[in-house]
Every structure is written in C-alpha cells, then in structure tokens.
C-alpha positions in Angstrom: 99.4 22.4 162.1 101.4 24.9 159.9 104.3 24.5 158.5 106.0 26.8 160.8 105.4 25.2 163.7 107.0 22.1 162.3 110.4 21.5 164.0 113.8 22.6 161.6 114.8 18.9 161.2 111.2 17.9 160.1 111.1 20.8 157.5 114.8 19.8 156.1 113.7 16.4 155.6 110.2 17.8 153.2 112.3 19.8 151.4 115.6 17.4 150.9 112.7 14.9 149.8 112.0 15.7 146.4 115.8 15.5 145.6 116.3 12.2 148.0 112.9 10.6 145.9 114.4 11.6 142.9 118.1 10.4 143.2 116.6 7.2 144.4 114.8 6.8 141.3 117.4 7.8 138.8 120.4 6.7 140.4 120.3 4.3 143.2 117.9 2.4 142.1 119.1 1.6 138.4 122.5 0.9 139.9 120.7 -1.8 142.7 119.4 -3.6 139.6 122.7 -3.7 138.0 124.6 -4.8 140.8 122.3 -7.6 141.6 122.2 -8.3 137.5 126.3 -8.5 138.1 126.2 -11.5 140.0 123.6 -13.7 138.2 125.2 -15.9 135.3 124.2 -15.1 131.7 121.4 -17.3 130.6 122.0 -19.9 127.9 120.4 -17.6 125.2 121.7 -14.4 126.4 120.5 -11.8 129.1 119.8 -13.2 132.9 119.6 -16.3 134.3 117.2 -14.8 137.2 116.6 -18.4 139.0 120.4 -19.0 139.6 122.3 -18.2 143.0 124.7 -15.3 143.2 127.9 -15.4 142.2 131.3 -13.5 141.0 131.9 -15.2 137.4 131.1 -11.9 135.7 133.8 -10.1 137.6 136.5 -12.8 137.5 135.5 -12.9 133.7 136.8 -9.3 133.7 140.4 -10.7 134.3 140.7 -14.1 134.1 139.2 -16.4 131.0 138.8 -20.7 131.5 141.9 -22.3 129.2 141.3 -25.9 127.2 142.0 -27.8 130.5 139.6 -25.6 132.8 142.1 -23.8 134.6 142.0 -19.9 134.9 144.2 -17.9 132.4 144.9 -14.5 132.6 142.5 -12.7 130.1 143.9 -9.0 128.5 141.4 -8.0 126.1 138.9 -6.0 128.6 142.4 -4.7 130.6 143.4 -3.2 127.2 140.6 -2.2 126.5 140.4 -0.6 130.0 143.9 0.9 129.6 143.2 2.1 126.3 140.3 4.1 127.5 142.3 5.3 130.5 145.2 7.0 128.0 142.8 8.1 125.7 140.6 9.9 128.3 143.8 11.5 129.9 145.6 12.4 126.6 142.0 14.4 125.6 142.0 16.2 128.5 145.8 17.3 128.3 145.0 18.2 124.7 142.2 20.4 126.1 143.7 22.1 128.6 147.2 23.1 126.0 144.1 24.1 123.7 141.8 25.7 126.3 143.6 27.2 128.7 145.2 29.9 125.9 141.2 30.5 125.0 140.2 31.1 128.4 142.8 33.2 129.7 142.3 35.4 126.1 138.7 35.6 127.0 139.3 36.8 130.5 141.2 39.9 129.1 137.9 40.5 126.6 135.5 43.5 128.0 132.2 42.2 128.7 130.4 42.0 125.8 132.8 40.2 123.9 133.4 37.9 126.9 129.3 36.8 126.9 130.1 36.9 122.8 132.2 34.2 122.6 131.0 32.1 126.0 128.1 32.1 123.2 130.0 30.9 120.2 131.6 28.0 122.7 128.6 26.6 123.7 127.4 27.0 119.7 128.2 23.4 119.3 126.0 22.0 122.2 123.3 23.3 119.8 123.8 19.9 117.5 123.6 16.6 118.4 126.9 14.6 119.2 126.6 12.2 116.7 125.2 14.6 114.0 129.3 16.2 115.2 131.0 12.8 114.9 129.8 12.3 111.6 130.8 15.8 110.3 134.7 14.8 111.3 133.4 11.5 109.3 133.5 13.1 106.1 136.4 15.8 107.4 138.6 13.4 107.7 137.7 10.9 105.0 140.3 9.1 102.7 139.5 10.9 100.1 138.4 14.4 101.6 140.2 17.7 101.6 142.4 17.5 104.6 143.7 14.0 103.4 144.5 14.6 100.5 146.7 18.1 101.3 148.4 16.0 103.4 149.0 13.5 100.9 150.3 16.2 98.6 152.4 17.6 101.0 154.1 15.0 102.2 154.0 12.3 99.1 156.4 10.5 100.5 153.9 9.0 103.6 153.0 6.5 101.0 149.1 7.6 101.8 147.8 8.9 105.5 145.1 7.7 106.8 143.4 10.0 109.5 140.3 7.8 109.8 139.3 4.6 111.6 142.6 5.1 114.3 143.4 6.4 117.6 144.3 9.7 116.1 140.4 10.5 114.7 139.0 9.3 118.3 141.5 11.7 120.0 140.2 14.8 117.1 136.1 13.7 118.3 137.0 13.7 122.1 139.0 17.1 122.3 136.2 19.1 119.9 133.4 17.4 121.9 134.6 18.3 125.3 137.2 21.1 124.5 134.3 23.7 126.0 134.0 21.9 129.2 137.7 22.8 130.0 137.6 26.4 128.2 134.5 27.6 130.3 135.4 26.2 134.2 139.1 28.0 133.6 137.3 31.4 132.2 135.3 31.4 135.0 137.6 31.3 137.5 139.8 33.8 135.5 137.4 36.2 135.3 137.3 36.6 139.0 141.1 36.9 139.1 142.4 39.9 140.5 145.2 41.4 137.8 146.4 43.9 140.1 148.6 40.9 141.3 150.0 40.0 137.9 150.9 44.0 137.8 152.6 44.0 141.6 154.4 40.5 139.7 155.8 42.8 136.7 156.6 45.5 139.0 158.6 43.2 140.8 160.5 42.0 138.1 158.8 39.0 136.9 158.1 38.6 133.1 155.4 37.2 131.0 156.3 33.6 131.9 156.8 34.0 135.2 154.0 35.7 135.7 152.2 33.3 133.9 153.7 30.2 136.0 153.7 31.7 139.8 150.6 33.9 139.7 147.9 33.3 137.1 148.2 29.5 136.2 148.1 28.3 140.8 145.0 30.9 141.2 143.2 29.1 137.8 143.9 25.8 139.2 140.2 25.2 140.6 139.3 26.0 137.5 141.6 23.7 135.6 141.2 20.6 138.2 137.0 21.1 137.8 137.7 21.3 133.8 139.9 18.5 133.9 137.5 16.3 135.6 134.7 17.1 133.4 136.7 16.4 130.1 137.9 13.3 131.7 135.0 11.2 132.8 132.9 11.6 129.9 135.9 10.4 128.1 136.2 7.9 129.6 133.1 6.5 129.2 132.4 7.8 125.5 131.4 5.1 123.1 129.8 7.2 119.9 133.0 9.0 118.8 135.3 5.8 119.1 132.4 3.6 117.3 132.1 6.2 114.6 135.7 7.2 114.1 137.4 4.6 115.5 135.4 1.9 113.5 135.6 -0.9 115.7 139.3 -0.5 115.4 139.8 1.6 118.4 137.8 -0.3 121.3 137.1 1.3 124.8 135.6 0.1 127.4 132.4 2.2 126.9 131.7 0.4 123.2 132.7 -3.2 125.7 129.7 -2.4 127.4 127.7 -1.2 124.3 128.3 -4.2 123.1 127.9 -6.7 126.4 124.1 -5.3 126.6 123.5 -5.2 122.7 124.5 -7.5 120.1 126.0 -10.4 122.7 123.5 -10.2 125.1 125.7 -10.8 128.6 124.4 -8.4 130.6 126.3 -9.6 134.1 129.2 -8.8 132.4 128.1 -5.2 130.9 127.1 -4.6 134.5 130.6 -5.6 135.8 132.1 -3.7 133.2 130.0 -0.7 134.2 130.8 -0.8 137.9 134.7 -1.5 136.9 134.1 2.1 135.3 132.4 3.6 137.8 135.1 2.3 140.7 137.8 4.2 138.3 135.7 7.3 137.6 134.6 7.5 141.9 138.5 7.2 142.6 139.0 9.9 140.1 136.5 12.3 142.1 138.1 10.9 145.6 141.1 12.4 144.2 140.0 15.6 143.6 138.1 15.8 146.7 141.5 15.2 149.1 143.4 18.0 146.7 140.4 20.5 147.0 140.2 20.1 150.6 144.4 20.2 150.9 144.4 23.2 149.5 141.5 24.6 151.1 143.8 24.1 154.4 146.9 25.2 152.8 144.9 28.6 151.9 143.8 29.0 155.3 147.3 28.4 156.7 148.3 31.2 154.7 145.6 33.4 155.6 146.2 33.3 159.7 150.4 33.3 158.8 
C-alpha cells in the first residue's frame, strides 16, 4: 500500500511523529522524572530516597521552614530569591528595549546591505561562549580596572565604587547577553512597516514624537512583546552571569537550583524549585497568548468597521 492511498489523518500522524517522538524525549519525559523526583524526600546522604511514599515536603519547603518546637514558620529566603530574579529579569528587559528599540528602528531606515551588515555585527557575540562574555565584564569591571578607577577619579568623593560582585554587574551581563534578542524581533517587524503611514502622520500634522508614539511604536509592538519575552525568560532563569558577577552575592533562583542539584545534593527541592519557575515562566507565555489573540480581534474589528 502506498503512501498515497493512506488516509490524510494517518499521513499527519507519520509526519507529526518524528516531532511528537522527539518532544517526548527531550521534554516530557525529563520533566516526568522531575516531577515524580519532587515528591520523594531527600535521602539522608543527599539525592532521592526512591523507596519512600509521595509526598509535598519539597514544595511546602519552598515556603514554609520547621521552627525549634516543630511548628511551620514562614521561610523568605527562596521567595527573595524568587522576587529577586523576577525584578532583575524585568528591569533587563526594560533596559533592552530603551537600548534596543533606538537600534532597531535605526536599522530599519538602513538600505539593505547595511541592514544584513549590522544584523551580522549583532549576532557577532553569539560567536563566543557566554561565560567566555561574563568573564570579559569580569575584568571590565574589576576594582582595579579602567572603568573603576575613572570613576573613582571622577567622582573622589564616592569614597571608592565598586561595580563588581552587586546587582548592578548582573544587570550589565543580562542586558549585553540578551540585548540582541530584543534588537532583532523589533527590526524585523520594522522592516516590514509601511512608512508611507508615518509620512500621511507628518502630513497631517503630527511631529517626530507623535509619530513615534501613535504610528510606529503600536505597529512594532509584536515585535517588542516577542523581544520582551525572549529577554525575559532566559533572565529569569540565568545562573552563570549572577554566579560570575554577582559572586554569590546576588542570588537567583536559577543559582538556588544550581546549587539544590550540586553541592547540597536535594534534588526534590531543585525539582520544586524548577517547576516553581516553570509555573512563573508558562504564566508569562499565557499572558502573551491572551494579548496576541486580543489584538488579533481588535485588528479584525477594525478591518470589517
């Protein structure tokens, strides 16, 4: 029997099977095996106790720690921790679209060649390694490198900055790791835009700002909302650039689970931890998934008005 004489929903399901097989693999799977790892207790010497029953310790642990007397306290190191990686992820991707969104929109106004020239030099630093990067603003922003000392120089009366080992040096290594995944979603939608409405908006009266703020910035917004949400859940989740300059200082909830399946071995509650993350980044794509399909409705209301 040939393939074309196989019914339609027969020949969907061979060719939807590779990428079924393989998100099964890769994704569902590994996330099975953490979930069930989530509600085993840790074993006395660290990892799994597989022979216990299930149970919700790990994610009570997340919240809620035993006091002196047995009873349940309220625990706020991994909600800080939590909170602190929520306000760092959302302050990097603010700084990257005020930094981004300039490039992109000067890029769109490039002729062609130029435009592939410096979608070239963007993606330059995906060429190196991320922590080979991290390290770099390591020694950039050392006590006793160049940019330090010119601002100790220049403002002598600081008493001494310190740009290293604070939330200041993880926000630098988040914005110039993911700064090109906001620049290049926005270019690409801006490159499509039609200017002829930004001329009708001058010859209508509007100025540079207004033009700015009623027609370009609304029709770049898919662009800026896909941007945003790829600066923001990596961010959330990074644990080399607040490891590296942070120094243990600056503790987010990626480095909590770094930690949980490395050096102190309780893997129920890295997995808890994980899934705690995941919840926050699925709510996060929920999110953009009722805007994206608002507006798809709003732009079709406007198209039959």
């Amino acid at each position: 029997m040939s393939v074309s004489s196989t019914s339609p929903a027969l020949n969907r399901a061979l060719l939807l099977s590779p990428v079924v097989l393989t998100l099964l693999a890769l994704i569902a799977i590994p996330l099975g095996i953490m979930g069930y790892i989530s509600l085993l207790p840790r074993n006395v010497y660290g990892g799994v106790d597989w022979q216990a029953d299930w149970q919700l310790h790990s994610y009570v642990q997340l919240f809620f720690q035993e006091g002196f007397d047995g009873e349940l306290e309220l625990n706020w190191v991994y909600a800080q921790a939590l909170l602190r990686s929520v306000f760092q992820a959302g302050g990097t991707t603010v700084l990257c679209f005020l930094f981004g969104f300039p490039v992109a929109l000067w890029m769109s106004s490039l002729t062609p060649r130029r435009r592939n020239l410096m979608v070239l030099l963007i993606t330059i630093p995906f060429w190196t390694n991320l922590l080979i990067r991290n390290y770099a603003w390591l020694i950039i922003l050392r006590e006793h490198g160049w940019v330090a000392q010119s601002l100790n120089a220049l403002f002598p009366q600081a008493g001494g900055i310190t740009l290293l080992y604070n939330d200041f040096a993880v926000s630098v290594g988040l914005v110039y790791s993911f700064l090109p995944f906001m620049i290049l979603p926005i270019y690409s939608t801006l490159e499509k835009l039609d200017w002829r409405l930004v001329e009708a908006a001058y010859d209508l009266g509007a100025n540079r700002w207004h033009a700015l703020k009623r027609i370009i910035l609304p029709l770049s917004m898919p662009g800026v909302i896909a941007g945003a949400l790829l600066v923001f859940v990596p961010s959330l989740g990074a644990f080399i650039t607040p490891a590296i300059l942070g120094g243990g200082k600056t503790l987010m909830i990626g480095n909590l689970i770094q930690q949980q399946f490395g050096t102190a071995r309780n893997w129920p509650l890295g997995s808890s931890l994980s899934f705690l993350l995941l919840g926050i980044l699925l709510l996060s794509l929920v999110l953009y998934a009722l805007y994206s399909r608002s507006a798809a409705k709003t732009l079709r209301r406007g198209a039959t008005a």
